[in-house]
PAMI-91833 format. One line per 10 residues: number of its first residue (from 1); their letters; for each residue x, y, z of C-alpha. Coordinates in pm, 1 decimal. Layout:
NUM	A	X,Y,Z; ...
This chain:
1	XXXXXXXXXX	-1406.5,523.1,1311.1; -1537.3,454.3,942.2; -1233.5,444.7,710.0; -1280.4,472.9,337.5; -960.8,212.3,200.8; -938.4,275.3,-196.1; -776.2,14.9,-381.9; -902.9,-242.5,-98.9; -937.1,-571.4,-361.4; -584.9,-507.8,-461.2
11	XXXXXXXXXX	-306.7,-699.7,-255.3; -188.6,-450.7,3.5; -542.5,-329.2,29.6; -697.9,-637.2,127.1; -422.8,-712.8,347.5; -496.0,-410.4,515.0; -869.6,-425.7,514.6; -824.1,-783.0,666.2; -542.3,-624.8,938.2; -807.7,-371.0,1023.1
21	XXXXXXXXXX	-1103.9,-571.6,1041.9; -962.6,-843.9,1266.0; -800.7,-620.6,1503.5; -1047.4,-342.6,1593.5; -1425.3,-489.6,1619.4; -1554.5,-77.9,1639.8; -1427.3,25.1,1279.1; -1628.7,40.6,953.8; -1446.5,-22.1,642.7; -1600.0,76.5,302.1
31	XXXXXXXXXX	-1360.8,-50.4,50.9; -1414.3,128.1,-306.1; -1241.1,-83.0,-567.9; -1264.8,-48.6,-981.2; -1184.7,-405.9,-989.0; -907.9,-413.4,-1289.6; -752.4,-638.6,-1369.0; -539.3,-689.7,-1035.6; -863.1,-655.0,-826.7; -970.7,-949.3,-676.3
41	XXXXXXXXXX	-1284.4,-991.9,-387.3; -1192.7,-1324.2,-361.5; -882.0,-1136.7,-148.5; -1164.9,-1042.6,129.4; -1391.1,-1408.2,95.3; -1327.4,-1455.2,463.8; -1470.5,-1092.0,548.2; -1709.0,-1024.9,308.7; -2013.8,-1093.8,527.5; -1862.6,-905.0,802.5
51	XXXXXXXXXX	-2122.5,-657.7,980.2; -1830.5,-359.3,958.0; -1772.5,-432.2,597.8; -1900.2,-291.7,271.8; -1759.3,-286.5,-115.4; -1871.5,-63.8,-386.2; -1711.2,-102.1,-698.1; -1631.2,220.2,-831.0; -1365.2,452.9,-998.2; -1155.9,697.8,-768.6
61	XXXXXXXXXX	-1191.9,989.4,-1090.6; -1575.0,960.9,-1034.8; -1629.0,1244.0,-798.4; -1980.7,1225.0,-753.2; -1964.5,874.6,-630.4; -1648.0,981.5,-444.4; -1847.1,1246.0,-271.3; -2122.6,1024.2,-193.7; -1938.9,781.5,4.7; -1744.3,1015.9,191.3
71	XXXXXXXXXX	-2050.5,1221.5,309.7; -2194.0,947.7,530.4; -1963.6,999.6,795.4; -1648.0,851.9,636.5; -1387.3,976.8,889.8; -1029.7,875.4,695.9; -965.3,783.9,337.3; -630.4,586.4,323.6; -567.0,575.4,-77.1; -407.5,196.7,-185.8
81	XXXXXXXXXX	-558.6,295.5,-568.9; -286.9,277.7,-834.0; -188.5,113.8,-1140.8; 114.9,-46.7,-1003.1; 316.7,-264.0,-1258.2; 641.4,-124.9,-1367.7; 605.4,-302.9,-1732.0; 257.3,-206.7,-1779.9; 343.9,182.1,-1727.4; 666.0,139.2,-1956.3
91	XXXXXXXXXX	423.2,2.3,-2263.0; 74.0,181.7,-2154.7; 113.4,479.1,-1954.4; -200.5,649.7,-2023.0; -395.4,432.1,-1731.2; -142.6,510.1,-1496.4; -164.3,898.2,-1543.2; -530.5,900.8,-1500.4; -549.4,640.2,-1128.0; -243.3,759.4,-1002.1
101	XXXXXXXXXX	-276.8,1119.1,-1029.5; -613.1,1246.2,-1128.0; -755.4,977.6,-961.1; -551.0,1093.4,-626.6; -656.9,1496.8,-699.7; -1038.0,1348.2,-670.2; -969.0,1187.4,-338.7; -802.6,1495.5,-220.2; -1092.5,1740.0,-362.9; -1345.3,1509.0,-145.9
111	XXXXXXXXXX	-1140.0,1500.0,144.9; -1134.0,1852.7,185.6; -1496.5,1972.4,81.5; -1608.4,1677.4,335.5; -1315.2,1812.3,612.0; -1189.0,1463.4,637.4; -1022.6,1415.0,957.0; -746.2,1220.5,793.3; -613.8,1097.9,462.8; -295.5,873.5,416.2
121	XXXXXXXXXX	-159.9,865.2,43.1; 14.0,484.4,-9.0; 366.9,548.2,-179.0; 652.6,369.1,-337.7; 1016.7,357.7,-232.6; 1044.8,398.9,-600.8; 971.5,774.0,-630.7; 1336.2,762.8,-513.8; 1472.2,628.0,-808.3; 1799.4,369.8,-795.4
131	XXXXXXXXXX	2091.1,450.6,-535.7; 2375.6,241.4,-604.4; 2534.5,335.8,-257.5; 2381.0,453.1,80.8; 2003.1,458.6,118.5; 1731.1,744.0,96.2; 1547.9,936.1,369.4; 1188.5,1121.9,342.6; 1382.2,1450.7,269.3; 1537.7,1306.7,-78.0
141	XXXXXXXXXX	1492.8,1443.6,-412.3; 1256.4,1252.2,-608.8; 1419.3,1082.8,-944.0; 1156.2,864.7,-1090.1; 1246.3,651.4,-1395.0; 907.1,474.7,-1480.2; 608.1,609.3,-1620.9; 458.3,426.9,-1320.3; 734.7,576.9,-1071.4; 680.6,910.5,-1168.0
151	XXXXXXXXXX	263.9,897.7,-1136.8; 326.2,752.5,-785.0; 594.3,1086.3,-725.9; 369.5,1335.3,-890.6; 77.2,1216.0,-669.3; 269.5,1241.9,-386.8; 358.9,1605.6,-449.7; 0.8,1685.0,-535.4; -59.0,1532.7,-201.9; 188.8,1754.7,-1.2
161	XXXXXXXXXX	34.3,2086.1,-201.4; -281.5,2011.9,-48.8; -132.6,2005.1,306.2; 103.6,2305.2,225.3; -183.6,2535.6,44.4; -506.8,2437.0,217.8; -404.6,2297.1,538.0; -546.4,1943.1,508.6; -454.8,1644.3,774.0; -255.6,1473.8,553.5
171	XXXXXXXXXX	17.6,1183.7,540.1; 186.6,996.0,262.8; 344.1,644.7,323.8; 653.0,494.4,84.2; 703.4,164.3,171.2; 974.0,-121.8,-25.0; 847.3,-438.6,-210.9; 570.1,-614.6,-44.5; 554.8,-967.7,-76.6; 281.3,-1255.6,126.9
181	XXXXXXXXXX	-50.3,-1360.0,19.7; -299.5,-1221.5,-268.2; -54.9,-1081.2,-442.6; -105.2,-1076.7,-828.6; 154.3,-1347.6,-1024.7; 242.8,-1063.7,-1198.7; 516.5,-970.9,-927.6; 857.3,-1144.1,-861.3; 784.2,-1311.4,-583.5; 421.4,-1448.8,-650.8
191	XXXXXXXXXX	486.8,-1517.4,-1032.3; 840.1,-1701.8,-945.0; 650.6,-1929.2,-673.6; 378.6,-2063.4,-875.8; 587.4,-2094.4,-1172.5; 803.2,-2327.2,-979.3; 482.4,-2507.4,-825.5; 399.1,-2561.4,-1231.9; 719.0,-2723.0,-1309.5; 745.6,-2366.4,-1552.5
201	XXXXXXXXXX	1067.4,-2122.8,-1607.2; 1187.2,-1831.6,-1370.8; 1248.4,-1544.1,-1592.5; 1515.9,-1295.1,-1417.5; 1542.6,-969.8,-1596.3; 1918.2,-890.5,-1721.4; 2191.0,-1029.8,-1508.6; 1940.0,-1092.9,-1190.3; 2172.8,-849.8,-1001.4; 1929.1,-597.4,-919.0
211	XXXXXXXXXX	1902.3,-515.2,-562.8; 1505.6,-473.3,-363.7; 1451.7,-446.3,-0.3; 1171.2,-659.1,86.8; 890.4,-631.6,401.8; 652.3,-870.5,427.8; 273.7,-728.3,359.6; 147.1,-806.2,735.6; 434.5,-561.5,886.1; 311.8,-251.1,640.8
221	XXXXXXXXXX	-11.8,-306.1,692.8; 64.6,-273.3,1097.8; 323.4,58.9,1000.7; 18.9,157.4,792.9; -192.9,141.4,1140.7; 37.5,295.8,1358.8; 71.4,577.6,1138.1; -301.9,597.5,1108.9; -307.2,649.5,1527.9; 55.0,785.5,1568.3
231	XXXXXXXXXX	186.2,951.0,1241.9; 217.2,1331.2,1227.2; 37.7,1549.7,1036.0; 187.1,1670.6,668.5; 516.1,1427.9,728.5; 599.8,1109.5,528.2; 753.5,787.4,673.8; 925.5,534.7,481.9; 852.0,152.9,584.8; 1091.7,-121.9,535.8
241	XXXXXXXXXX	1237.7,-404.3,722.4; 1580.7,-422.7,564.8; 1556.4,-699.0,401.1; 1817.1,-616.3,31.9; 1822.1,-895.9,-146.2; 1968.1,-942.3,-454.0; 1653.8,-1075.0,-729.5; 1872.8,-1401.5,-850.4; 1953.5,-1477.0,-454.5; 1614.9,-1441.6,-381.7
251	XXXXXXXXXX	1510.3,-1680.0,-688.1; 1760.6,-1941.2,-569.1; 1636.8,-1904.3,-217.0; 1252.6,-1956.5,-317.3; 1430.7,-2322.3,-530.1; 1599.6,-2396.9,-238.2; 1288.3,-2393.2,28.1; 1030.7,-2583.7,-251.7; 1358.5,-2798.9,-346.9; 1378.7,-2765.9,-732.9
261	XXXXXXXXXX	1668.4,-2719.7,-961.1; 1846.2,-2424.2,-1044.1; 1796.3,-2508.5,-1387.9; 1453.6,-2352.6,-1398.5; 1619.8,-1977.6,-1384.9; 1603.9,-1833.5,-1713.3; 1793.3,-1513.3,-1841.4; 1576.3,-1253.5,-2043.4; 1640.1,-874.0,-2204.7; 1618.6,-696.7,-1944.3
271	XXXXXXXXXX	1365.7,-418.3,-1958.4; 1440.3,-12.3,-2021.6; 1526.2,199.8,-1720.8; 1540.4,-118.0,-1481.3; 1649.5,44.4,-1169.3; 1948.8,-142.0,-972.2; 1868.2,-64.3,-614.1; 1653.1,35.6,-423.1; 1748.5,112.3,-38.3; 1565.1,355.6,187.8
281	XXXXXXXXXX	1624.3,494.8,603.0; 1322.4,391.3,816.9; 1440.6,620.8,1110.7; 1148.5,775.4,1137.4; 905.9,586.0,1182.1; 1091.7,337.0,1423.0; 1173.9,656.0,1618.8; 804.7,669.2,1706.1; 767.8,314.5,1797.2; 699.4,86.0,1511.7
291	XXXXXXXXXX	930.8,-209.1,1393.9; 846.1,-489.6,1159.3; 788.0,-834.4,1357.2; 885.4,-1073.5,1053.6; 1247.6,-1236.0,994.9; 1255.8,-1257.0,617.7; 1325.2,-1633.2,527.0; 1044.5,-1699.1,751.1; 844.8,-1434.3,616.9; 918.9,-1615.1,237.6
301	XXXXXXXXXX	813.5,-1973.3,383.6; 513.1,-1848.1,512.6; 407.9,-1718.2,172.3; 554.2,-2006.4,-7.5; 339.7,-2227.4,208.5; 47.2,-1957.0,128.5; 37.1,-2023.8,-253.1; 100.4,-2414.1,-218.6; -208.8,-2450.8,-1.1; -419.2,-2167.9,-226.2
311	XXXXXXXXXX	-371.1,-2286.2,-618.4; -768.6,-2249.3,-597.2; -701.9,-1839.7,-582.0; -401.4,-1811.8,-802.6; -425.3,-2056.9,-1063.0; -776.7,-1913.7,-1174.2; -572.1,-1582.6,-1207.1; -287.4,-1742.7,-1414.6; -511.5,-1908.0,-1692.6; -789.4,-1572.2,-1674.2
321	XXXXXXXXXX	-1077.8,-1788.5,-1529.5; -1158.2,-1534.1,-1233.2; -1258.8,-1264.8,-1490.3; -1521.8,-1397.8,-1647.1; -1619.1,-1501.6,-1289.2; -1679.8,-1129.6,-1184.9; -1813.8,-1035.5,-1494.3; -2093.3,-1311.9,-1492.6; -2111.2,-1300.9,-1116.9; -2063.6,-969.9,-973.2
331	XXXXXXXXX	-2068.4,-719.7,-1264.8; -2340.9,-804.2,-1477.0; -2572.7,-969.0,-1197.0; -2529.0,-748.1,-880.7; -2370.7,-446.2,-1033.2; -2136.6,-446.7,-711.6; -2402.3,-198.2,-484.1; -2330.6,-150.5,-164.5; -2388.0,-354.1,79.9
């Protein structure tokens, strides 16, 4: 099988390109990647020279380049391309418009002038919008309340057109809040870890009461592959291991494990539209077999002991060193072709 993974230097992506690689020796990945800001091949160093791997960097709105790579026998396209940051979409929405949803209509386009044999869409739990009691299945109504939200809902419906109008083998994923290694300090969990390795304030949005269910990245990425082999045809499946956990309790827990004062937690102005909870039924999936494998605390030590043994990857993030790396290195000298 030769999967095309979009989005494959971004944290899930490379997670799942990783997953993929290490666990069937007969599949090709070709991982297409724009490499913004949040990309990152140092994500894949340890598979980079591996025989069924290959990058291009690339945009998924170029369609020619889209077509290309799909017509040598790319089999599945599983889309992890998107603008992702909540407070990037609320002040610059424009980016997030063009990845999320044109970007997705050129990936669907391909896929069906090529016949594609499968495509998988990558969600958010937060098409949803906030619930403050009871939890959301695959059937509910959509209620976006970010710029970035509602480009992850409107691809989703573009992507359940397609299977409704032209018939395409098509799936879309909506998972909760990832969290384990390679994942940008941008994010809660990530950004409140090395802060605390740097002696540097927690910032918690509001009154830190807001409510996430957390899965650990390995256990989507393996609900990402059994959906790939198992999943039906035109459905969506939610993933999430039931993990709610209130933002502050999940600061003080992070304290607690690296054993560092409470006194680091700062309260800020909380940003517009902050949803309170998010909370979402997985029956569906685990009906067909899959569970997650990872007990959250152990699940947060494990990345916790990620970052403290890997300042090498996210400190050059944190100060900006890493992009003038790929820009001498990779953009200017190879002009990322294929391998």
């Amino acid at each position: 099988m030769k999967i095309l993974v979009t989005g494959g230097a971004g944290f899930i992506g490379s997670n799942f390109i990783r997953y993929i690689i290490n666990k069937y020796s007969n599949y090709k990945i070709v991982n297409l990647d724009k490499l913004t800001y949040a990309g990152n091949l140092e994500n894949l160093r340890d598979v980079q020279d591996n025989k069924n791997y290959s990058f291009i960097r690339g945009d998924i709105c170029d369609k020619p380049l889209v077509s290309q790579i799909v017509k040598d026998n790319v089999d599945v396209i599983i889309n992890f391309a998107a603008e992702t940051h909540v407070d990037r979409s609320i002040y610059d929405p424009d980016q997030f418009i063009i990845t999320d949803i044109i970007g997705t209509k050129t990936l669907l386009d391909v896929a069906k002038e090529n016949s594609i044999k499968k495509y998988i869409q990558i969600s958010t739990d937060e098409v949803y919008g906030s619930i403050e009691q009871g939890s959301f299945n695959e059937d509910s109504v959509l209620n976006p309340s970010s710029p970035y939200s509602a480009s992850k809902a409107a691809a989703d419906l573009l992507v359940l057109s397609y299977y409704k109008t032209y018939k395409m083998p098509l799936i879309i994923t909506r998972s909760s809040n990832n969290f384990g290694p390679y994942q940008y300090p941008e994010k809660i969990i990530p950004l409140f870890i090395t802060n605390i390795l740097e002696g540097k304030k927690l910032p918690i949005y509001g009154d830190g009461l807001n409510i996430r269910d957390w899965i650990y990245v390995e256990d989507n990425c393996e609900a990402i592959d059994f959906i790939l082999h198992n999943g039906n045809i035109g459905e969506i499946y939610n993933i999430a291991a039931n993990n709610e956990m209130v933002n502050i309790e999940i600061t003080k827990m992070m304290l607690s494990i690296l054993n560092k004062p409470e006194t680091l937690i700062t309260y800020v102005k909380d940003r517009p539209a902050h949803d309170r909870r998010y909370s979402i039924i997985t029956n569906k999936i685990r009906n067909l077999g899959w569970k997650p494998k990872y007990i959250f605390k152990e699940a947060l030590e494990k990345t916790i002991n990620w970052y403290k043994e890997n300042e090498w990857w996210w400190k050059k993030i944190k100060t900006g060193e890493y992009l003038e790396y790929y820009k001498k290195h990779y953009i200017e000298t190879h002009k990322m072709e294929e391998k």
